[in-house]
SELO-754122 format. One line per field, with one value per residue (C-alpha): residue number from 1; x, y negated, z negated. Coordinates in Angstrom, 3 decimals, padded with zeros to 6 digits. Layout:
<recs>
i = (NUM, ...)
x = (X, ...)
y = (Y, ...)
z = (Z, ...)
</recs>
This chain:
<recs>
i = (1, 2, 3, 4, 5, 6, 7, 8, 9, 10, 11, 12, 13, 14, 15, 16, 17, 18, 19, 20, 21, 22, 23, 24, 25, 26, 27, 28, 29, 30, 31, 32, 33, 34, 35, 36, 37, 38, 39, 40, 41, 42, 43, 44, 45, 46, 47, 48, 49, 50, 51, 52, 53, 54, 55, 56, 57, 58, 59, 60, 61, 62, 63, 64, 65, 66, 67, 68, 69, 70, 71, 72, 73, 74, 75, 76, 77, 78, 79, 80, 81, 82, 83, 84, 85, 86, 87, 88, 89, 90, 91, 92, 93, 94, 95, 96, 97, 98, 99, 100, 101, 102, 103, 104, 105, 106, 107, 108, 109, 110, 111, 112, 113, 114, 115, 116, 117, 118, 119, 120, 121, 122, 123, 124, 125, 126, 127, 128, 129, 130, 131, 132, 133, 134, 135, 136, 137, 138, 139, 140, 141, 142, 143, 144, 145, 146, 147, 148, 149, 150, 151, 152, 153, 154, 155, 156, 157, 158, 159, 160, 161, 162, 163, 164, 165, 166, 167, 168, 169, 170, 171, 172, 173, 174, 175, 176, 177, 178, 179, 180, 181, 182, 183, 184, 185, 186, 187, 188, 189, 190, 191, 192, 193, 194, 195, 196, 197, 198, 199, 200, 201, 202, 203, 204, 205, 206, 207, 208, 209, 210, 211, 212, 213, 214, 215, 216, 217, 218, 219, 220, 221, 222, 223, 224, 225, 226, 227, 228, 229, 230, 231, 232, 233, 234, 235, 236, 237, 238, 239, 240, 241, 242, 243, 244, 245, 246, 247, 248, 249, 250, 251, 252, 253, 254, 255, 256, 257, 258, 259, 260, 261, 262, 263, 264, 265, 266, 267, 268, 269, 270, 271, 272, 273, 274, 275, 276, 277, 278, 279, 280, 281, 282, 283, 284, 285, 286, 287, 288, 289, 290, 291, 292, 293, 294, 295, 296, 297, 298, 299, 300, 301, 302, 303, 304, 305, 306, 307, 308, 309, 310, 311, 312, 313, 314, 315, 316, 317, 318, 319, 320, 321, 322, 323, 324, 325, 326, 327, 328, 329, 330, 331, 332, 333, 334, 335, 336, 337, 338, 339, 340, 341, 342, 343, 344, 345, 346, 347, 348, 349, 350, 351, 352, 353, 354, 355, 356, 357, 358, 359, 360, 361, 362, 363, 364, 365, 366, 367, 368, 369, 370, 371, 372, 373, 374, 375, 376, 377, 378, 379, 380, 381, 382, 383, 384, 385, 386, 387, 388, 389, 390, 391, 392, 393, 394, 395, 396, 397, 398, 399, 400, 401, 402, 403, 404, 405, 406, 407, 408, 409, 410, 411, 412, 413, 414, 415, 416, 417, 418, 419)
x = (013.631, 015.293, 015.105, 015.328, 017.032, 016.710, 019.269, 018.913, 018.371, 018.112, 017.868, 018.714, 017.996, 020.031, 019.532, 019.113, 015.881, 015.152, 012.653, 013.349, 015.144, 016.121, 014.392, 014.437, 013.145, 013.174, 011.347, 011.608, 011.753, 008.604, 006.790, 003.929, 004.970, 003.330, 004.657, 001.341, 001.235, 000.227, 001.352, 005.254, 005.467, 008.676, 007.310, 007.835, 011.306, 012.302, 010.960, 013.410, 016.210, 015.436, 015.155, 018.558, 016.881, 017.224, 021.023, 020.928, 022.359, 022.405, 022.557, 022.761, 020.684, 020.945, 019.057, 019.834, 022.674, 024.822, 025.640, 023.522, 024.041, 026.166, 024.908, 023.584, 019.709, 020.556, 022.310, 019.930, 018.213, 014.925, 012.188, 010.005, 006.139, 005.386, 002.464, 001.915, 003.019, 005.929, 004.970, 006.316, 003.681, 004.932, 005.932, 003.391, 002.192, 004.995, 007.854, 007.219, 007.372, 010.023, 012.291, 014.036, 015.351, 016.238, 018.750, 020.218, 021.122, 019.066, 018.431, 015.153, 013.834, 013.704, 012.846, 009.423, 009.063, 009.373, 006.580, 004.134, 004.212, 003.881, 001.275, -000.618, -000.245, -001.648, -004.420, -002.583, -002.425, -004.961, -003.490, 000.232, -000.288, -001.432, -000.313, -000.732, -003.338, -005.572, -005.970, -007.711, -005.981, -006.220, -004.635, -001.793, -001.371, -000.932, 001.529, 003.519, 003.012, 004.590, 007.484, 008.621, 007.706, 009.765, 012.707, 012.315, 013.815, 014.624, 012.177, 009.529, 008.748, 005.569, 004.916, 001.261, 000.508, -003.473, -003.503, -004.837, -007.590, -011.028, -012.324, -014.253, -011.251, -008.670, -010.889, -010.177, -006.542, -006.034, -007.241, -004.877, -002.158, -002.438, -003.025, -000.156, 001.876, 000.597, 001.481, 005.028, 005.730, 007.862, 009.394, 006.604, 007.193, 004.483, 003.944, 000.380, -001.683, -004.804, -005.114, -007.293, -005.422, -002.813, -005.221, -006.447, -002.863, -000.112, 000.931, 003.321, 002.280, 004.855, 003.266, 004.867, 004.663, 006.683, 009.632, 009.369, 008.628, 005.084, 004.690, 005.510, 003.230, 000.317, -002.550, -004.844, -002.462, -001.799, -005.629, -006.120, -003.120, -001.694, 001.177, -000.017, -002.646, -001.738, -001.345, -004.642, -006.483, -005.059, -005.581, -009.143, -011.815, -014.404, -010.943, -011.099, -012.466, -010.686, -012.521, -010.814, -010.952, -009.887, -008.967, -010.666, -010.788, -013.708, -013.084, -011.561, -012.623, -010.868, -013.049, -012.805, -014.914, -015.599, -017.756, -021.453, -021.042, -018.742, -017.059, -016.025, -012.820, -011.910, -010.176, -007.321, -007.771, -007.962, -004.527, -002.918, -004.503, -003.665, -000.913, -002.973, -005.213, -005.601, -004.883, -006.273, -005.877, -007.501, -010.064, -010.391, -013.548, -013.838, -017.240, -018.242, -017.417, -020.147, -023.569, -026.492, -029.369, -033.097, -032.922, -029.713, -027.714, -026.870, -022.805, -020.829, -023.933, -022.875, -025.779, -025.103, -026.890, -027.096, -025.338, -025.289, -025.835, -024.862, -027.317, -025.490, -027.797, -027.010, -025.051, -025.393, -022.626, -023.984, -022.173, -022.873, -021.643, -021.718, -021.565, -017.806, -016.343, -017.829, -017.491, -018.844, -020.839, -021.381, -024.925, -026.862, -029.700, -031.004, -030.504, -033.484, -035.104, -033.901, -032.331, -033.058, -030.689, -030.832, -031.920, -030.523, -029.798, -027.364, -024.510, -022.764, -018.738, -017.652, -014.943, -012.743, -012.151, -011.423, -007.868, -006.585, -003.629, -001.235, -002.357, 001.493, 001.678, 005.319, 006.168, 003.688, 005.344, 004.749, 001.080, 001.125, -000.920, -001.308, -003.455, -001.186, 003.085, 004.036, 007.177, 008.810, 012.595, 011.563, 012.964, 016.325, 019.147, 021.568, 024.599, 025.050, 022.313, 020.580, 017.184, 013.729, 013.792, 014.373, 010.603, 007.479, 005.941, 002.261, 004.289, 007.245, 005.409, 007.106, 006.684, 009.520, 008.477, 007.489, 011.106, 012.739, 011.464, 011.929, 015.621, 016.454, 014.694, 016.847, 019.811, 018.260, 017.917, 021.654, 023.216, 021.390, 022.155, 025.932, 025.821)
y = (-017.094, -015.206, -013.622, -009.983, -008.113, -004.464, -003.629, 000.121, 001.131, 004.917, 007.338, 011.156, 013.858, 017.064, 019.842, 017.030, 016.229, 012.020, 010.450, 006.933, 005.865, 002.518, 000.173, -003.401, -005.849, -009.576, -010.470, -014.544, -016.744, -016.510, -014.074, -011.860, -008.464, -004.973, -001.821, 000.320, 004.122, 007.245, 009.529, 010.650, 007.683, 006.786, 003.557, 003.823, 005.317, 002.089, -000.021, 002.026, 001.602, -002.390, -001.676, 000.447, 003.503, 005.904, 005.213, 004.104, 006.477, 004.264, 000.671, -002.451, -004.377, -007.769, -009.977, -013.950, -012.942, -011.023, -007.475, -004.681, -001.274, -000.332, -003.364, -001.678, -002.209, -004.556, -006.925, -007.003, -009.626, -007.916, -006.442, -004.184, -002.948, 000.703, 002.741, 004.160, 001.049, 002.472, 000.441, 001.635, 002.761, 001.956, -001.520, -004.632, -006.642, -009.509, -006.686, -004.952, -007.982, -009.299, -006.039, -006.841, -010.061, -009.028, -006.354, -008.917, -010.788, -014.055, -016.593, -016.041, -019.201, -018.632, -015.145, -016.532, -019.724, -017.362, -014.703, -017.346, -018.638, -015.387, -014.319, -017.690, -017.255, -013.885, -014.251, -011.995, -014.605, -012.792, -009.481, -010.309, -008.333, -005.140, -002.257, -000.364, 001.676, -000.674, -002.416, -001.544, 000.014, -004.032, -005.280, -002.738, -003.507, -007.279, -006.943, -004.570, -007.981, -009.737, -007.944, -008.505, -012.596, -013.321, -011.708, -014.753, -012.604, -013.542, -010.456, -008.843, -005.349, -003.451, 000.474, 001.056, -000.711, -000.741, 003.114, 003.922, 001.761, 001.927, 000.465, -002.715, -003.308, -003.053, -005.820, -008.094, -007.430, -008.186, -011.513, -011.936, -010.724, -012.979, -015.352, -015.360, -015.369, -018.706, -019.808, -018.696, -019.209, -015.988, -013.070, -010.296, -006.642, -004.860, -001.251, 000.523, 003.541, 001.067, -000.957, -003.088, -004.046, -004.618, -007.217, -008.998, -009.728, -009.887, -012.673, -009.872, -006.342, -003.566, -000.162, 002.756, 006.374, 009.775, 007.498, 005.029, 001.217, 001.192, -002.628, -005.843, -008.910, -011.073, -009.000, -010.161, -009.880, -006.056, -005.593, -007.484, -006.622, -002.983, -001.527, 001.820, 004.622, 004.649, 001.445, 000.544, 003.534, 002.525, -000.771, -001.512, -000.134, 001.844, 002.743, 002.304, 004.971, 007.098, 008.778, 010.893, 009.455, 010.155, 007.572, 006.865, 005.167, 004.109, 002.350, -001.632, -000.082, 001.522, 003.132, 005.217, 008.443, 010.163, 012.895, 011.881, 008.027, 005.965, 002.537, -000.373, -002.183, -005.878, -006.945, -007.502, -003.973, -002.253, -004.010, -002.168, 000.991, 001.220, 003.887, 005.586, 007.373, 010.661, 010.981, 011.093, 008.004, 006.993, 004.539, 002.671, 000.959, -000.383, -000.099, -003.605, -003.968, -001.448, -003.433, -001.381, -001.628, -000.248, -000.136, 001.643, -001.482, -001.510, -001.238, 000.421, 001.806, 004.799, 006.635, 009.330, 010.907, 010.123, 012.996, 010.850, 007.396, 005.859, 002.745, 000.067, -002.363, -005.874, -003.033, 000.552, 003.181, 005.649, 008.665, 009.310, 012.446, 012.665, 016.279, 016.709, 013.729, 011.713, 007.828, 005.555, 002.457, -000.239, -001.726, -005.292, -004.138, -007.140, -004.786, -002.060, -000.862, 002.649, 005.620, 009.086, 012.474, 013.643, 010.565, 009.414, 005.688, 003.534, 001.213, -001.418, -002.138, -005.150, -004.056, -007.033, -006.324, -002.636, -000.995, 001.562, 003.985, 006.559, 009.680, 011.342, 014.587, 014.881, 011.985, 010.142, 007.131, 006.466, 006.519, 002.759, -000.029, -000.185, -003.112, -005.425, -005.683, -006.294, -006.985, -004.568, -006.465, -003.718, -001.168, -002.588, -001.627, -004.598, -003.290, -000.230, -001.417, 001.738, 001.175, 003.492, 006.503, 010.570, 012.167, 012.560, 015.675, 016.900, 020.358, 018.687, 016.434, 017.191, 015.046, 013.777, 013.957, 017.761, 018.679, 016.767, 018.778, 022.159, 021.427, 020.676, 023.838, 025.822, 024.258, 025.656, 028.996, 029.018, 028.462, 031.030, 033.466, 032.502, 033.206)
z = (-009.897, -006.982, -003.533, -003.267, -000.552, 000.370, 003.552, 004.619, 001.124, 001.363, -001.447, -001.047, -003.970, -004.527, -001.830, 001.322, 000.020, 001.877, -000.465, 001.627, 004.680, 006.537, 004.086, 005.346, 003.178, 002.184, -000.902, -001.351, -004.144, -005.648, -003.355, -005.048, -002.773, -003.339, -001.944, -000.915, 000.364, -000.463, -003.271, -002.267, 000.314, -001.700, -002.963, -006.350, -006.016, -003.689, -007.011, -009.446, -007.016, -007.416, -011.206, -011.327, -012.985, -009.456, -007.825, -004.612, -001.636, 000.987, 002.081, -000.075, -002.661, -003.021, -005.654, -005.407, -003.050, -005.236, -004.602, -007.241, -006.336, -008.898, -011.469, -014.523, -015.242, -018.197, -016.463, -013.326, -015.356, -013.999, -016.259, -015.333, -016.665, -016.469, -016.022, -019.270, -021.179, -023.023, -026.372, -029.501, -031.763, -035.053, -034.132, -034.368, -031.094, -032.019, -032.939, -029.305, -027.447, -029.471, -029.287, -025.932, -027.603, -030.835, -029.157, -027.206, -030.586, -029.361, -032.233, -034.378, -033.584, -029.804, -029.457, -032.197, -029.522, -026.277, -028.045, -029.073, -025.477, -023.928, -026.440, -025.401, -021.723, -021.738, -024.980, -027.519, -030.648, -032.308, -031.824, -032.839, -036.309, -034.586, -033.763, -030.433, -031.245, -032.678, -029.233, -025.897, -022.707, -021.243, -024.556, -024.298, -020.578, -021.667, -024.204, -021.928, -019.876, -022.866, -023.428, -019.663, -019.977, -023.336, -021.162, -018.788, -015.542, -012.535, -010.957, -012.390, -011.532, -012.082, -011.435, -011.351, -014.079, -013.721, -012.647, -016.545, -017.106, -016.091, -012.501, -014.637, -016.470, -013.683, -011.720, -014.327, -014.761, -011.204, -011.433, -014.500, -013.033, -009.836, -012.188, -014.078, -010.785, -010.214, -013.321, -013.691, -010.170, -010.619, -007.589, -008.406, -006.681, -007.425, -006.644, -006.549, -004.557, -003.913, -000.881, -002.835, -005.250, -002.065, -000.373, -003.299, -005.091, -002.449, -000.654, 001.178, 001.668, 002.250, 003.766, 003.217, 004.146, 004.337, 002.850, 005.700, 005.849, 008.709, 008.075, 006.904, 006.786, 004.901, 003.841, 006.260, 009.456, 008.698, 008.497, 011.618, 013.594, 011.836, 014.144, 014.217, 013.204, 009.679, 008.619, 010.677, 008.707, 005.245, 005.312, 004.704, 002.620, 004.050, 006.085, 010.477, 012.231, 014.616, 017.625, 019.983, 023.737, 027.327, 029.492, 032.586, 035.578, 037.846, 040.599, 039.056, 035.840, 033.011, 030.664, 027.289, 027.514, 024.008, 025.445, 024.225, 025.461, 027.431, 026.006, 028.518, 026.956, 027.393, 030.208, 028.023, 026.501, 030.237, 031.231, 028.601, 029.154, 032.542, 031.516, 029.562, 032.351, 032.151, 028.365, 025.138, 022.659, 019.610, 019.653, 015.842, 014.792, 011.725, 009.834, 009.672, 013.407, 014.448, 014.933, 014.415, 017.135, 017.576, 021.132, 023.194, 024.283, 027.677, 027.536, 025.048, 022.979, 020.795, 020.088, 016.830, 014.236, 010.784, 008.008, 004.950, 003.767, 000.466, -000.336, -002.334, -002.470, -000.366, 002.123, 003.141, 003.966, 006.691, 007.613, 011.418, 013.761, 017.517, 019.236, 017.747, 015.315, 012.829, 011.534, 009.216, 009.205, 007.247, 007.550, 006.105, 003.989, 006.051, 009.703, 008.623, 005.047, 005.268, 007.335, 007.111, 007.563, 010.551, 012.378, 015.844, 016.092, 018.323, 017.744, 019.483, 018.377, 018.808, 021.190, 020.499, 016.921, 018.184, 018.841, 020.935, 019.286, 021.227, 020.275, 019.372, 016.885, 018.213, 015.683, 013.341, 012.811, 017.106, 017.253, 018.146, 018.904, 022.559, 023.009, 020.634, 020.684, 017.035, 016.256, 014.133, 012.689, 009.427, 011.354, 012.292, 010.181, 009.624, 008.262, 011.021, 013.834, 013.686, 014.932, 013.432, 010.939, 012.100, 013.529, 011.231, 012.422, 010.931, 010.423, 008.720, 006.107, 002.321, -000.908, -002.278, -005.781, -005.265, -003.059, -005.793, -008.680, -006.464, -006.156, -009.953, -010.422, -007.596, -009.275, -012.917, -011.157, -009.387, -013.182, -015.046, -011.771, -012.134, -015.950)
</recs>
């Protein structure tokens, strides 16, 4: 298989419009790695850069250390599974998977050997005579599969693939997809909108937002140790919580006051907010880190009001508010039967599980972790040096896909003027 390298790819649409800046990444040999953001983060135009279908504006793509940027798709040896499928509806199971190699001239023989392997790996034998429509959404998504594994690349590429199939069904193709990583043992980039699906198949996780790179790193270190805000609130599902605080100090103490209680840090936590005094942070909790109480606890007890609960059985979701700001909990059925609207009951977080995050509207992408220094080599350019990305202001937020479409249609508009 192969290693892929992205070095300060950047890609730039007519009329200025940045869809993705300074992206630094190392996909190794073998490496299961999903790209993860919002809608217009720029994640799925990074993936068609690695594919060839978008040209690249800036930096340099490498896959098994040879140069790409102007390779053409076909020769990437790379194949890539789309969202919709793309199966040709008048051919049979075997003729779509089999199409790739038949216009590549390959000998009969192989291209039947390579189909009945693929068809085996992913449980198509059955369905080889059929057409597209005769199968289920899954199906589809497997031959799509198919069609990429007879090609025998040194990448595979995947674009959403699960986003059209039903929440049961995408469970299961999750598991068949990591799965079939294990088996082929083969460089997977993976692309997707779901932190979920994130956590449960990558062995690397890639964060994206606004067209920048927020973190690198193993599922579980980005959930336990996320570099700022974002990642910290994406990550994670019910997502962190976010309270508003203002630093204090009394006397030795450093203290984080959100108006209707008071929260004591660790001493670890208090050494790092000693800059902080005098300003407002964010405090994140997450969910499961919030222990619920029938008495007031004598330290850090956040006493709130309950505006919604969802029961789900072995857990419960509650919605709680205090005088201005509002969080969720997540609560053992095991902790107390039921909860009702409007109730007032306390909670303790487990302040060493909880983070403290610059509060910085001047530029998004610095609301960092102040408790925690994370390394950040993501954000280093190496072929000029150049350090970080240009501001992220709440004012200033655009999506790519939408400036993208409003320049083609400016350009539209400036040809029929000129006629």
């Amino acid at each position: 298989m192969a290693k892929v390298e992205l070095k300060g790819i950047g890609k730039i649409y007519d009329g200025g419009v940045r869809a993705v800046q300074n992206a630094n990444i190392t996909i190794e040999d073998r490496e299961f790695c999903v790209f993860v953001g919002p809608s217009g983060c720029g994640k799925s135009t990074t993936l068609r850069m690695v594919a060839g279908l978008e040209d690249i504006s800036e930096g340099e793509l490498y896959i098994d250390g040879e140069l790409m940027n102007d390779v053409p798709p076909k020769d990437r040896n790379i194949a890539m599974v789309f969202q919709n499928y793309a199966l040709y509806p008048h051919m049979t199971v075997y003729d779509n998977m089999a199409f790739g190699l038949k216009i590549r001239k390959m000998d009969k023989g192989e291209i039947q050997r390579r189909v009945a392997e693929a068809a085996k790996i992913l449980g198509l034998e059955t369905y080889l005579d059929r057409k597209p429509k005769a199968l289920s959404g899954g199906q589809r998504q497997r031959v799509a599969v198919g069609r990429a594994i007879v090609r025998n690349p040194k990448v595979f590429l995947f674009d959403e693939p699960l986003s059209n199939l039903d929440a049961k069904l995408r469970v299961t193709m999750r598991g068949e997809i990591s799965a079939l990583h294990q088996r082929l043992q083969a460089t997977m980039i993976y692309v997707t909108h779901d932190q979920i699906e994130a956590m449960t198949m990558g062995t690397k996780i890639v964060v994206m937002k606004d067209g920048h790179v927020q973190q690198i790193g193993e599922p579980l270190y980005l959930y336990n140790h996320p570099i700022n805000k974002f990642v910290a609130g994406f990550i994670g599902s019910p997502p962190m919580n976010f309270l508003t605080v203002t630093i204090k100090k009394e006397g030795d103490k450093i203290l984080a006051d959100e108006g209707s209680f008071t929260l004591t840090p660790t001493a670890e936590q208090q050494a790092a907010l000693k800059d902080y005094v005098g300003k407002e942070v964010y405090f994140g909790v997450r969910p499961e880190d919030l222990a619920y109480l029938s008495e007031p606890a004598g330290e850090n007890n956040m006493q709130m009001k309950v505006t919604n609960k969802e029961p789900l059985g072995a857990e419960t979701h509650l919605f709680l508010a205090t005088k201005g700001q509002s969080i969720i909990a997540r609560v053992q059925a095991s902790s107390k039967e039921s909860f009702k609207l409007g109730e007032t009951v306390n909670f303790k977080p487990t302040m060493e599980r909880c983070k403290f995050f610059a509060k910085n509207p001047e530029d998004l992408d610095e609301e960092l972790n102040i408790c925690e220094k994370i390394e950040a080599p993501w954000l280093t350019n190496p072929l000029t040096g150049k350090v970080g990305y240009d501001k992220v202001t709440a004012d200033h937020l655009e999506d790519p896909e939408a400036a993208k479409k409003a320049a083609k249609e400016a350009k539209k508009a400036a040809k029929k003027a000129a006629k």
